[in-house]
C-alpha positions in Angstrom: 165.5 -9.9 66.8 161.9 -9.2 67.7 160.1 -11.7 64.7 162.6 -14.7 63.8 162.5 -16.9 60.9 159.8 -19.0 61.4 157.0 -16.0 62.7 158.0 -13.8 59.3 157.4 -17.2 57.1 153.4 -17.9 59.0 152.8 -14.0 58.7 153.9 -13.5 55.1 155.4 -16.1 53.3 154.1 -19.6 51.4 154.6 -23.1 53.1 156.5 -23.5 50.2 159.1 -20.5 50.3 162.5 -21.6 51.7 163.3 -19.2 54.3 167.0 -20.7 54.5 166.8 -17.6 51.5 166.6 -15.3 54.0 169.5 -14.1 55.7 169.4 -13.7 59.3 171.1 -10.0 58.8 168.3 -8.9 56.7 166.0 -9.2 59.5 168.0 -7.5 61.6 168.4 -4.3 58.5 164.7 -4.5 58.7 164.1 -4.0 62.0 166.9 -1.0 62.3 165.8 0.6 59.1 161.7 0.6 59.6 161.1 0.1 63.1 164.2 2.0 64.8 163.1 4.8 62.7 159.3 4.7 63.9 160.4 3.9 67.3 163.4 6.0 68.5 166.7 4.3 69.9 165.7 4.6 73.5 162.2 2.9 73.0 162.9 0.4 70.4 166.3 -1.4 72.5 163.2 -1.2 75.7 161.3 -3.4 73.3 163.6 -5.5 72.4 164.8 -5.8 76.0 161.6 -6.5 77.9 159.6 -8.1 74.6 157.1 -9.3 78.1 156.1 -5.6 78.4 155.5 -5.2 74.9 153.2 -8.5 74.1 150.3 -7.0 72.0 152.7 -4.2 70.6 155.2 -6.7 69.3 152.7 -9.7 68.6 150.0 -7.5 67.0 151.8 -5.0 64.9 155.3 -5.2 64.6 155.7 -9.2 63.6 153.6 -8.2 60.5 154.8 -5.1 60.1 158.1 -7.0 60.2 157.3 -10.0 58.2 155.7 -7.7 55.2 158.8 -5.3 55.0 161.1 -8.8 54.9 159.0 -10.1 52.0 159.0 -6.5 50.2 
């Protein structure tokens, strides 16, 4: 996953929400629903396999993009 638990609650969520509600596989539809569809297959499994390349990309715009579409 390219935001986990604990990145999407900071971002987008109260100190106060329990993100145990928060299944790990809705993450995941997330990120295969919005940002596989943005990204193409080829460039978002490069993302997710060299995050290093992708520090400002990932850090900057998809962890909120991420977190946002979770709490949605």
């Amino acid at each position: 996953m390219i935001a986990s638990k604990a990145e999407i609650k900071a971002l987008a969520f109260s100190n106060t929400f329990d993100m145990n509600a928060v299944k790990d596989n809705l993450i995941q539809l997330v990120e295969w629903e919005q940002v596989l569809s943005l990204f193409g297959a080829d460039f978002y499994d490069d993302v997710v396999a060299n995050p290093g390349t992708y520090t400002t990309l990932i850090g900057t715009y998809l962890k909120p993009y991420i977190a946002y579409n979770v709490k949605a």
